[in-house]
C-alpha positions as CSV (number, residue, x, y, z in Angstrom):
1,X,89.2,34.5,36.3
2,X,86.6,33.4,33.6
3,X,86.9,30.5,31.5
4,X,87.8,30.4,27.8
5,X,86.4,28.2,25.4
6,X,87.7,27.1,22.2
7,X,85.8,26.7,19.2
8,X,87.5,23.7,17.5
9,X,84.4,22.6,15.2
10,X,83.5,25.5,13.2
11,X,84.3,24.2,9.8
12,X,82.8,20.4,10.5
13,X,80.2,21.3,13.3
14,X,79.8,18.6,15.8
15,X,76.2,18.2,18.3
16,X,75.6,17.5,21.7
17,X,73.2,14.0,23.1
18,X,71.0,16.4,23.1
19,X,71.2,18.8,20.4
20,X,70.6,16.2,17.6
21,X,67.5,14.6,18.1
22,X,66.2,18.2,18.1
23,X,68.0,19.0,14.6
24,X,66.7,15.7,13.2
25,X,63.3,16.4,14.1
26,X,63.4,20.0,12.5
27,X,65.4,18.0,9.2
28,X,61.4,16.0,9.2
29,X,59.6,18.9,8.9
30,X,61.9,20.5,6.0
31,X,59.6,19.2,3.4
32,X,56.4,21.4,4.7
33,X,58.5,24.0,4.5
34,X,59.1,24.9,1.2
35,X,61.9,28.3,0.7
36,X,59.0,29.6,-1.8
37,X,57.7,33.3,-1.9
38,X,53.7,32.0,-2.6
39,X,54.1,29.2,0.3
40,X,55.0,31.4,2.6
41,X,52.5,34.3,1.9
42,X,49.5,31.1,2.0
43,X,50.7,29.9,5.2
44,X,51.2,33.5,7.0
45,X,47.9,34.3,6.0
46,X,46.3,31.2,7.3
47,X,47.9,31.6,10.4
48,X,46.2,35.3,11.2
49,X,43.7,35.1,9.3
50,X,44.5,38.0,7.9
51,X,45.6,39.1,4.4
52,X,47.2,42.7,3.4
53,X,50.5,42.6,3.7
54,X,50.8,46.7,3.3
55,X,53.1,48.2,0.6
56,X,54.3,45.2,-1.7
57,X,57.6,46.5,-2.8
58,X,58.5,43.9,0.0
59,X,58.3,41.6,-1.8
60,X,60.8,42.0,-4.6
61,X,63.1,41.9,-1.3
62,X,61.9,38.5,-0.3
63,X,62.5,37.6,-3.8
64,X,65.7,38.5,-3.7
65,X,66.8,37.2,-0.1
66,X,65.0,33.8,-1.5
67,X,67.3,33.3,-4.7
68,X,70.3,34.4,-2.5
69,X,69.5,31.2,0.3
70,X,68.9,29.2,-2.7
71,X,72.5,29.7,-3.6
72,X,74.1,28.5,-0.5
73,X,76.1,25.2,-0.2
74,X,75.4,22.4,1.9
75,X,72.1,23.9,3.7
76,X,70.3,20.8,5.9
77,X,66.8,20.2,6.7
78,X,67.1,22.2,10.4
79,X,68.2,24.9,8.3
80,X,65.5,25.2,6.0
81,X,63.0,25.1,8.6
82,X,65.0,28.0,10.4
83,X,65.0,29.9,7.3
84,X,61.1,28.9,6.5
85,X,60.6,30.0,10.4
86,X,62.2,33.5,10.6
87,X,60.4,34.5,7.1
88,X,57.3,33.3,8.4
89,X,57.3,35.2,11.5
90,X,58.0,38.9,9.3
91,X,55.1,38.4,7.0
92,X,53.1,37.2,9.8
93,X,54.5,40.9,11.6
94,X,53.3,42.4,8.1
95,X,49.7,41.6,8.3
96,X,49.2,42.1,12.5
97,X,50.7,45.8,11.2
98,X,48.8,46.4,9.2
99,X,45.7,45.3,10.7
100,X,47.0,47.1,13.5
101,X,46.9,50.4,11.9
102,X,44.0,49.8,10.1
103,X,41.9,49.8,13.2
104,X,43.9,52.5,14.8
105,X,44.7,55.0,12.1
106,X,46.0,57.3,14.9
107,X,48.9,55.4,15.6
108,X,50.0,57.4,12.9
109,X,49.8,60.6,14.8
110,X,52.3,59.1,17.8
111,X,55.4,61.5,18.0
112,X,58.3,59.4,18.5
113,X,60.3,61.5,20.9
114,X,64.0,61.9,20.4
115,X,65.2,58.7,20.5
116,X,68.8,57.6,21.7
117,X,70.4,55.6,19.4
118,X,73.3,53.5,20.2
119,X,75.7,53.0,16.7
120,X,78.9,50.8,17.3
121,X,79.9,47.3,16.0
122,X,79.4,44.1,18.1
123,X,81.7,43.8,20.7
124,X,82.5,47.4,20.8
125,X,79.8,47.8,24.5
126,X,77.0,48.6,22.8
127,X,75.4,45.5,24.1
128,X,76.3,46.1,27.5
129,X,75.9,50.1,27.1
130,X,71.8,49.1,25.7
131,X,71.3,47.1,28.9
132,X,72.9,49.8,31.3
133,X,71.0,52.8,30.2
134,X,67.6,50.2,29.8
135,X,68.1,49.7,33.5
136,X,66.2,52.4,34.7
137,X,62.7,53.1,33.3
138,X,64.0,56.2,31.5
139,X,63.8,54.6,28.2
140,X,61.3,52.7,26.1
141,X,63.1,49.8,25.3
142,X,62.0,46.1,23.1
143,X,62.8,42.6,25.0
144,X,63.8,40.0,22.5
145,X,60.7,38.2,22.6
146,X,58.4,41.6,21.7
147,X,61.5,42.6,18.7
148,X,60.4,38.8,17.0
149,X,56.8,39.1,17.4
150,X,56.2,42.9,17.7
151,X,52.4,42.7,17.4
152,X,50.3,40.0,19.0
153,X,47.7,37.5,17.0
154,X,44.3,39.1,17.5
155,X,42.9,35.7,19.3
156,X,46.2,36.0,22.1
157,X,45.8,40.1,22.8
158,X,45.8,40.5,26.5
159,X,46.4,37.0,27.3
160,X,48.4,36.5,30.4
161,X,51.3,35.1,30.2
162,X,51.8,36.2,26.9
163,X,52.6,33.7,24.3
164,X,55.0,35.4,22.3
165,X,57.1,35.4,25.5
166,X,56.6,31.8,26.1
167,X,57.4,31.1,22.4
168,X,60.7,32.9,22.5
169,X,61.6,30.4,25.8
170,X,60.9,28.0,23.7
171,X,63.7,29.1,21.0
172,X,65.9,30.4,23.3
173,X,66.1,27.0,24.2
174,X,67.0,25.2,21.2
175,X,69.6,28.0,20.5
176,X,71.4,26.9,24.0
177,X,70.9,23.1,23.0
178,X,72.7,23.4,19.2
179,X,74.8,26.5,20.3
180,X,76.0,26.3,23.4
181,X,79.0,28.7,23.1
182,X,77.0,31.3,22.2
183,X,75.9,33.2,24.9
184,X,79.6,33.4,25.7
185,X,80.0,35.9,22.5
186,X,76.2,37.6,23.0
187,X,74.3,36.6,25.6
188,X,70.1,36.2,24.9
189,X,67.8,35.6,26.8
190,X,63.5,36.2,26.3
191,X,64.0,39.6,28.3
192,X,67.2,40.6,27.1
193,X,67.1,44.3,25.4
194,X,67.4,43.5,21.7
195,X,68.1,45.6,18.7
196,X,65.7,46.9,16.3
197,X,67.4,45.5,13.5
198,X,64.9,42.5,13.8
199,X,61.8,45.4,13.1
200,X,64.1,46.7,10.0
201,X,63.8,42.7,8.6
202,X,60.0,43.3,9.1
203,X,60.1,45.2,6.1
204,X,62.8,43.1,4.0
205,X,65.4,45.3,3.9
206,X,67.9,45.5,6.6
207,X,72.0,44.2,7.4
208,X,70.4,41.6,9.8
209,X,69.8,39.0,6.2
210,X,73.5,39.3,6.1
211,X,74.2,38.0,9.5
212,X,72.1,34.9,9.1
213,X,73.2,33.2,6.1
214,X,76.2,33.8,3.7
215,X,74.3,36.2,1.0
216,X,76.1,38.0,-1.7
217,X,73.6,38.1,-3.7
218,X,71.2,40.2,-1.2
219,X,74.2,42.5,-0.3
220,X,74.4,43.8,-3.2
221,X,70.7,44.4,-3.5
222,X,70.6,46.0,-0.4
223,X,73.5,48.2,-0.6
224,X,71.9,49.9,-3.9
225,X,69.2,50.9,-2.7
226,X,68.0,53.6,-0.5
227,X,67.4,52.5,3.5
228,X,65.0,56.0,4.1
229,X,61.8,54.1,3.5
230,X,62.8,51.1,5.7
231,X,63.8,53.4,8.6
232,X,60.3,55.4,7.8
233,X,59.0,51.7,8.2
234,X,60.9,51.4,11.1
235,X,59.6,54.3,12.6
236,X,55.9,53.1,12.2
237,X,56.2,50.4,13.9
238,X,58.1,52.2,17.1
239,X,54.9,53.7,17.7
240,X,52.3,50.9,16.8
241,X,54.6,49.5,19.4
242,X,54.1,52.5,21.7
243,X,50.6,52.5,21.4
244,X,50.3,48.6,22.4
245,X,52.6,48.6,25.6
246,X,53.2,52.5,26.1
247,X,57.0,54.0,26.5
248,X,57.4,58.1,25.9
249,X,61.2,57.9,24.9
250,X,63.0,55.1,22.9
251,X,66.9,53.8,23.0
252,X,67.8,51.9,20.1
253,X,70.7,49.9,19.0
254,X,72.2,47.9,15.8
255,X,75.5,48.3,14.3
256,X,73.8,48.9,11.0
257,X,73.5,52.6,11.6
258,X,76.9,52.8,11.1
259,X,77.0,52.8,7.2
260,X,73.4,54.5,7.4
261,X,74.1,57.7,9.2
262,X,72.5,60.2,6.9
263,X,69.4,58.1,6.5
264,X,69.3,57.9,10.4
265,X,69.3,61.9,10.6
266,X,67.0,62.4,8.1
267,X,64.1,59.6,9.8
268,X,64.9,60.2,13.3
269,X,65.8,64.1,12.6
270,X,65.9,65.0,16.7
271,X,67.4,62.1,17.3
272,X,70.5,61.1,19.6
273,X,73.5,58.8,18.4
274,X,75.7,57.1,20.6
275,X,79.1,56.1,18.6
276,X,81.1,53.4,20.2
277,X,84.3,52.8,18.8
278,X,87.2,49.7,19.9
279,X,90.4,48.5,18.2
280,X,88.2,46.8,14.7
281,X,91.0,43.9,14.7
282,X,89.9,42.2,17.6
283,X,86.1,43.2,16.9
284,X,86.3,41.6,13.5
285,X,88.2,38.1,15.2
286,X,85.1,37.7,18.0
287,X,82.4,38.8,15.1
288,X,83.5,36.6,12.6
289,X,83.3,33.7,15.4
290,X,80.1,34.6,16.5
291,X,79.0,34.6,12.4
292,X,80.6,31.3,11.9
293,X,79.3,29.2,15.0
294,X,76.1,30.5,14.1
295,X,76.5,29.1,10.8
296,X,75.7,25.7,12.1
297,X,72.4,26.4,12.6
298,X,71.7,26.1,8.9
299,X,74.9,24.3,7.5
300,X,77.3,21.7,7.3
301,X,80.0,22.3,6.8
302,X,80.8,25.8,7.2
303,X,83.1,27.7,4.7
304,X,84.9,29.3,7.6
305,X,87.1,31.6,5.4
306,X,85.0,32.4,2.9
307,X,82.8,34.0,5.7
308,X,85.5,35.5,7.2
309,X,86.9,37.1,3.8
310,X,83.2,38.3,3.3
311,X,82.9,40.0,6.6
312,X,86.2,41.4,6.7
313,X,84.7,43.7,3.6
314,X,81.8,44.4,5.3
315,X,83.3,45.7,8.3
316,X,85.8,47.9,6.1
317,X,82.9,49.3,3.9
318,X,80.7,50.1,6.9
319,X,83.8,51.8,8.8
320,X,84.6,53.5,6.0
321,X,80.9,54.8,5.6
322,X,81.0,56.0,9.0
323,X,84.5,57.8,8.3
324,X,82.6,59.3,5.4
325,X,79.4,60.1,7.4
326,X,79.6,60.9,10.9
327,X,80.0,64.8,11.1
328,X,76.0,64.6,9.5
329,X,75.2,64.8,13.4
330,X,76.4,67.7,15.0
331,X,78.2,67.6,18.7
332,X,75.0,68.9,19.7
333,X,73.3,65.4,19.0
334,X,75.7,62.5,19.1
335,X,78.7,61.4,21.1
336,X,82.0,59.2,20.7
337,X,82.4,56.6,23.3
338,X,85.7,54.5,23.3
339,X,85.7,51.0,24.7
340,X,88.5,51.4,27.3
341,X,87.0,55.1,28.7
342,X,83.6,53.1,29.2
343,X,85.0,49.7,30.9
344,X,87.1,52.4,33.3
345,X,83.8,54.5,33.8
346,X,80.7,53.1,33.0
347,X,78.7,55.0,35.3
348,X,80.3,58.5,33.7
349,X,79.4,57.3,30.4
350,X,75.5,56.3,31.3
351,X,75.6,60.2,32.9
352,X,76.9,61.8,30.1
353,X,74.5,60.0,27.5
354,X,72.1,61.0,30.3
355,X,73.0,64.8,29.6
356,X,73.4,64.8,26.0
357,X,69.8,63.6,25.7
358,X,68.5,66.3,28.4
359,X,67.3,63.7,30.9
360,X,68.0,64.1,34.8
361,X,70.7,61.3,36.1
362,X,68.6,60.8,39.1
363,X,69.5,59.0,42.6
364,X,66.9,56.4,41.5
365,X,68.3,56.1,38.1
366,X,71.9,56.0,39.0
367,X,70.7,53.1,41.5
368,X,69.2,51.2,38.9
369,X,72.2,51.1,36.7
370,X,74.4,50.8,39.9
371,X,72.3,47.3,40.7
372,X,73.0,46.3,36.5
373,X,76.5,46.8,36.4
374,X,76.6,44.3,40.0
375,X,74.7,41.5,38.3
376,X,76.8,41.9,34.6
377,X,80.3,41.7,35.3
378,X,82.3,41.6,31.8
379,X,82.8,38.2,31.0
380,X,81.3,36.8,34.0
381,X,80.0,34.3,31.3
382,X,83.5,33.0,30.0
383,X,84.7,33.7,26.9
384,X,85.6,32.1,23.5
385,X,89.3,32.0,21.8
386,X,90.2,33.0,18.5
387,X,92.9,34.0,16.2
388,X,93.7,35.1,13.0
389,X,94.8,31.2,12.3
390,X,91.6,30.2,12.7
391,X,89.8,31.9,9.7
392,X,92.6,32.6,7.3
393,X,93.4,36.2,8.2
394,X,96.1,38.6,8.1
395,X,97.2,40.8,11.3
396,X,98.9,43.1,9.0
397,X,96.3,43.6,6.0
398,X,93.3,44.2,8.7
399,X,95.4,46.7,10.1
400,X,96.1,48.7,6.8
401,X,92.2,48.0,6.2
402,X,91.1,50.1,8.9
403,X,93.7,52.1,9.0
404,X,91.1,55.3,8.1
405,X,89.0,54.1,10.9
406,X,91.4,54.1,13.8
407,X,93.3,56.8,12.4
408,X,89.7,58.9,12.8
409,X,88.2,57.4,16.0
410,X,91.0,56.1,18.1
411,X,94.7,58.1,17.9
């Protein structure tokens, strides 16, 4: 039987020993790091020495994202200098891109072969479907460290160990110190499979912004605007990373797709899309927590029902999108995957995403999964409590909201 933990410091977060020397330290350097559009551009540049930043409609969208973190409540120093950090590290990805591609104009020519997409919120599997089918070496996948820094600094190419994997250590380590719980919700580590929803922020425009920081003001931008052009971006840089570290077929994952399934057929036209579907009351509870604990990382204290009330919106719009949506991929290209048929067969499900996507469910393939599913038990971790108490919520009005959703997906 696992342990559950119970999150009783959302709204006033409270730090380990350990954890606040390391926040307090980060608070210090808040003043070199200034939320500021020019600043950031001066300092990415100085960085790689390098200075196109490709296409600059971007940055309208860093504008944007800029004024909407300016408009949040009770951010601390640590927070800025998260902020300051992850923007850094995109318009740093901009330039090695585009350097990148200068020097090899024929990454241009890579044909991205069908790729398997996974589409489901979090806590519907998709997490734990990624990492099963990444098992074997079917698949070109992205570990977490190579989704944050995509393309490496001309002075560290082919260095051994890689930096950017040594860098990542180095932040998966603070996330453990300030947030310890949180590997019970989504586990990360440096190798984990991540999503390429971090290669989407790349380019300023993606759901990820969302997730981070409590941003009207950017979903609203980003919801009137067209995604094709981000996913073409997106594409690009599947093969620049193709070229760099090789891979034939990708699998993808990021609950964004779900609002964004035409624009997903029309970039990855041959593609394949896993759906994974659960009950979205219980999904909302755990992803609301896991939005709210991660709060801390940039604020104190956390508005825990504002978030929640936000989120809950979200999650209808982008179920109602995929209510709206989903027959734009024929049976011939995409598959529904409920939660409860997956737990009770996961090594049926791997097989039949296997088939749909024409690859051969060898012996040695079904061994590598077989050897996944023996080291990743569900919840082997523990797990974290929650209620509708706990951020303000209705049992009865989340039902009614989703009501389309289940009514489609899961009677």
């Amino acid at each position: 039987m696992t342990a559950t933990s119970r999150l009783d410091d959302l709204a006033t977060p409270r730090f380990g020993a350990e954890a606040q020397p390391v926040l307090d330290m980060m608070a210090g350097l808040a003043p070199d790091c200034p939320l500021d559009a020019e600043a950031l551009h001066v300092k990415a540049s100085a960085e790689t020495g390098l200075h196109d930043f490709g296409p600059d409609d971007y940055r309208e969208r860093l504008d944007v994202y800029l004024a909407a973190l300016r408009e949040i409540d009770d951010v601390h120093g640590a927070g800025v200098v998260n902020f300051y950090g992850q923007l850094l590290q995109l318009l740093k990805n901009r330039l090695l891109l585009t350097d990148l591609l200068s020097r090899h104009p024929e990454i241009n020519d890579i044909e991205l072969r069908s790729p398997v997409v996974i589409a489901g919120l979090p806590r519907t599997g998709t997490t734990h479907l990624h990492n099963l089918l990444a098992a074997p070496p079917t698949f070109r996948t992205m570990p977490y460290w190579e989704s944050n820094e995509p393309f490496p600094l001309p002075a560290e190419a082919g260095q051994e160990p890689d930096p950017r994997r040594t860098r990542m250590d180095v932040a998966i380590s603070v996330i453990n110190l300030v947030m310890p719980h949180f590997a019970l919700m989504h586990e990360m580590t440096t190798d984990h499979v991540h999503e390429e929803i971090q290669l989407l922020a790349n380019d300023f425009s993606t759901m990820l912004f969302e997730t981070l920081a409590h941003v009207p003001r950017w979903r609203d931008y980003y919801q009137s605007h067209d995604q094709t052009p981000h996913y073409e971006y997106l594409a690009t840089q599947l093969k620049a990373m193709q070229f760099l570290r090789g891979g034939e077929r990708w699998l993808l994952k990021s609950p964004q797709h779900l609002e964004q399934v035409p624009v997903l057929d029309r970039v990855f036209e041959d593609g394949i899309v896993v759906f994974t579907h659960r009950d979205p009351v219980p999904v909302a509870l755990s992803m609301i927590a896991m939005i709210t604990y991660s709060a801390r990382m940039h604020r104190s204290p956390v508005p825990v029902r504002q978030i929640a009330g936000y989120w809950i919106d979200r999650l209808e719009q982008m179920l109602n999108a995929l209510v709206r949506d989903r027959d734009t991929i024929g049976p011939d290209r995409s598959i529904d995957i409920r939660f409860d048929d997956f737990m009770a067969d996961e090594l049926g499900v791997a097989e039949r995403v296997y088939a749909l996507a024409g690859e051969p469910f060898t012996d040695a393939a079904r061994a590598a999964v077989t050897d996944y599913l023996a080291g990743h038990r569900r919840g082997r971790l523990g797990s974290v409590e929650t209620s509708f108490e706990m951020f303000g919520l209705d049992e009865a009005d989340l039902r009614d909201r989703f009501a389309p959703y289940v009514e489609r997906f899961l009677r």
